[in-house]
N, C-alpha and C positions, 0 to 999 in steps of 0.2 A: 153663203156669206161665212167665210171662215176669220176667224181673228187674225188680225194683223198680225206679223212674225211664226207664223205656223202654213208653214207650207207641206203640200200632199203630195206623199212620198210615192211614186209609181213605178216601183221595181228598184232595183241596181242602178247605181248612177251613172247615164251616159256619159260617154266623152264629149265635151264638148263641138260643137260644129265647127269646120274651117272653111272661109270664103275663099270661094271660087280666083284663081287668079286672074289677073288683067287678060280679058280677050279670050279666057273660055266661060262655055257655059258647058249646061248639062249634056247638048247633045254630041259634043265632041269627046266627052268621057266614057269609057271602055262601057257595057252597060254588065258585063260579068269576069268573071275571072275563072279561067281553065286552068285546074291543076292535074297533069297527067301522074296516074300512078300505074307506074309497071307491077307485071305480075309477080310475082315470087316464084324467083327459078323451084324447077322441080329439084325435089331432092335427089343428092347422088344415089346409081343403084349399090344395090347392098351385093356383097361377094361373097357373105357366108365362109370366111376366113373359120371362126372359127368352131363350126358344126363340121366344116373340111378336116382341122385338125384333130378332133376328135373323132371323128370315121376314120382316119390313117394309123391312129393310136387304137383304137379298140375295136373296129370292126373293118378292117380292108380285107375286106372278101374280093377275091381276085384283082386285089391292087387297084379299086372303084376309089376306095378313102384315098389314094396317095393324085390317083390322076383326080379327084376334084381338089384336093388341094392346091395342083400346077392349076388349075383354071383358077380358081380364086387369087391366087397369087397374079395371076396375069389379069384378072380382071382389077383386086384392088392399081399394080400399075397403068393401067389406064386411067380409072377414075383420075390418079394422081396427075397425069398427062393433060387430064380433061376432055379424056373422048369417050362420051358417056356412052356414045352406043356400044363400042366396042367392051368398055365395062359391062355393060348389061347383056351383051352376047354370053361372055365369057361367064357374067355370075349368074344367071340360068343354067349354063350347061356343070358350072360348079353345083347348084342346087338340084337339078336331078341325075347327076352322078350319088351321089350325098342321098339322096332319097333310096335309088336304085341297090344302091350299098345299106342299108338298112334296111330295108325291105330283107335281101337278101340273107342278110345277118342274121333278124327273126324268124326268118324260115330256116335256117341250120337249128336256131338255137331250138327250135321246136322238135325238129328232127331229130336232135341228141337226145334232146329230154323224151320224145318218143323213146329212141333204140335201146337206151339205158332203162326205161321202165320196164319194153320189153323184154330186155337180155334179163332182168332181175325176176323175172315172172317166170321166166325158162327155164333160169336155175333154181327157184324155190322150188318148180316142179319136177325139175331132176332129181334135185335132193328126196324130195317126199315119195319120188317112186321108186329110189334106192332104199328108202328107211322101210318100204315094206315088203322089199325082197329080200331084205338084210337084215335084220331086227337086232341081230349080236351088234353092229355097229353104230347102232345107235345107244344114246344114254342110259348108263346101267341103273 
């Protein structure tokens, strides 16, 4: 027994009901509602533009940086075209050109810094074995 004029509130206020029109009932109404949702295209493949252009500019060891640059470039034009496979041929063989070129590159740069530690080792010991067959020519 609740007082008059105080009614119980049970949640959010519905919407009101709307009757059925003349000549349907409930079984002739849909009993669900199908909403189809499509997938989310894959994203475009990446062409490595510009890790290409920076292998061309700082480390094209036998001209690796310049031919991944031509693939990345042929690959971004596809993407643009919208032929994604072709893009993705072309930005893989851009990305291990670009690997292969860097690779490369750190193995000279190791090489040099070898041969220069060595050539400096050779010549301090040239020196040191002339300073003591020579001793006049060394510091008075």
């Amino acid at each position: 027994p609740e007082p008059a004029g105080m009614e119980r509130s049970l949640g959010p206020a519905l919407p009101p009901y709307e009757p059925l029109a003349e000549g349907l009932d409930m079984e002739g109404l849909p009993r669900s509602t199908v909403v189809s949702v499509e997938p989310l295209p894959p994203p475009p493949p990446r062409d490595h533009l510009a890790w290409s252009l920076c292998m061309t500019l700082y480390a094209n060891v036998c001209c690796l940086g310049f031919m991944a640059l031509v693939f990345s470039i042929k690959s971004r034009d596809r993407k643009v075209l919208g032929d994604y496979s072709g893009a993705l041929s072309y930005g893989s063989t851009a990305k291990y050109l670009n690997i292969t070129a860097l690779l490369l590159n750190v193995f000279l740069v190791i090489l040099v810094i070898a041969l220069v530690a060595s050539g400096t080792i050779a010549v301090v010991n040239i020196f040191n074995h002339e300073q003591e067959y020579h001793p006049l020519l060394g510091p008075a």
